[in-house]
C-alpha positions in Angstrom: -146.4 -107.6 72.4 -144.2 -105.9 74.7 -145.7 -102.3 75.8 -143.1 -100.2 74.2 -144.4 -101.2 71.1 -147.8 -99.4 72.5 -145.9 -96.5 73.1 -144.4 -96.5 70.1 -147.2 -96.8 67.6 -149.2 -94.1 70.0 -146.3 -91.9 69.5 -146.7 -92.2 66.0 -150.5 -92.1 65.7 -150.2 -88.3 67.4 -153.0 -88.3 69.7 -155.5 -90.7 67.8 -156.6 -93.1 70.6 -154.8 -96.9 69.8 -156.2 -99.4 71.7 -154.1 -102.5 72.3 -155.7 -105.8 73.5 -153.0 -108.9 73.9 -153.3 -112.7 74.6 -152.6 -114.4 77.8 -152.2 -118.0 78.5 -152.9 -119.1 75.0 -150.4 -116.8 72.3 -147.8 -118.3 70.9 -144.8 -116.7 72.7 -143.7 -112.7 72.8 -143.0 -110.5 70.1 -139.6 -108.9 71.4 -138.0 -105.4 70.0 -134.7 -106.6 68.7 -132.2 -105.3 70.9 -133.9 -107.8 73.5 -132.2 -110.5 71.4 -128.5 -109.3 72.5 -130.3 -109.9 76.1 -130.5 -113.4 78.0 -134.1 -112.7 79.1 -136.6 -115.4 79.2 -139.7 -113.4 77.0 -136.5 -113.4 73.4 -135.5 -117.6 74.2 -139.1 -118.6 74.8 -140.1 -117.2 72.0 -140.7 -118.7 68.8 -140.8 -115.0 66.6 -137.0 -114.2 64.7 -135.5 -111.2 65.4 -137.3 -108.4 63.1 -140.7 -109.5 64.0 -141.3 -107.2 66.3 -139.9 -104.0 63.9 -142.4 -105.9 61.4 -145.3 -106.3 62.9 -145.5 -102.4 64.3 -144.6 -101.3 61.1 -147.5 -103.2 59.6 -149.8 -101.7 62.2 -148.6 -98.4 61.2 -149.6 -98.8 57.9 -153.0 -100.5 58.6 -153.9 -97.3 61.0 -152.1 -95.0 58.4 -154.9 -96.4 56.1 -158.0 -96.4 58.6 -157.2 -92.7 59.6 -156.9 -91.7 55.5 -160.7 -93.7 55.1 -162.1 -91.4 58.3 -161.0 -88.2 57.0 -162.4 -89.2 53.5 -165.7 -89.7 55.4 
C-alpha cells in the first residue's frame, strides 16, 4: 500500500505504535488512494484493485485496531 495510507492510519491511531509490513515482488499490484485514479501514473493502471479499495481497506484496518486497542484496555 502506498505510505500515506501509513500515515494516515498512524494519524488516527494517536500515538499507538502501527507497524506496517508490505509485499514485494510477489503482491498482486498497488492499493492506490483514489485521487491517484484521475492520475496517468503507472502504480493506478497496473493495478488490478477498483477505485475505493484503498479508502476500504484503511477503514477496515481502522476498525480492526479500533477493536485490538478496546481488548488491551479491557486487559
Amino acid at each position: 500500500v502506498y505510505s500515506a495510507m501509513q500515515a494516515d492510519v498512524r494519524a488516527w491511531a494517536h500515538g499507538c505504535p502501527v507497524f506496517f509490513i508490505t509485499l514485494a515482488n510477489g503482491g498482486r499490484g498497488y492499493l492506490v488512494p483514489g485521487p491517484a485514479y484521475d492520475e496517468d501514473l503507472y502504480a493506478m493502471w497496473q493495478s488490478p484493485f477498483a477505485r475505493g479499495s484503498w479508502e476500504k481497506c484503511r477503514d477496515t484496518l481502522e476498525e480492526e485496531i479500533a477493536q485490538l486497542m478496546g481488548e488491551l484496555e479491557g486487559s
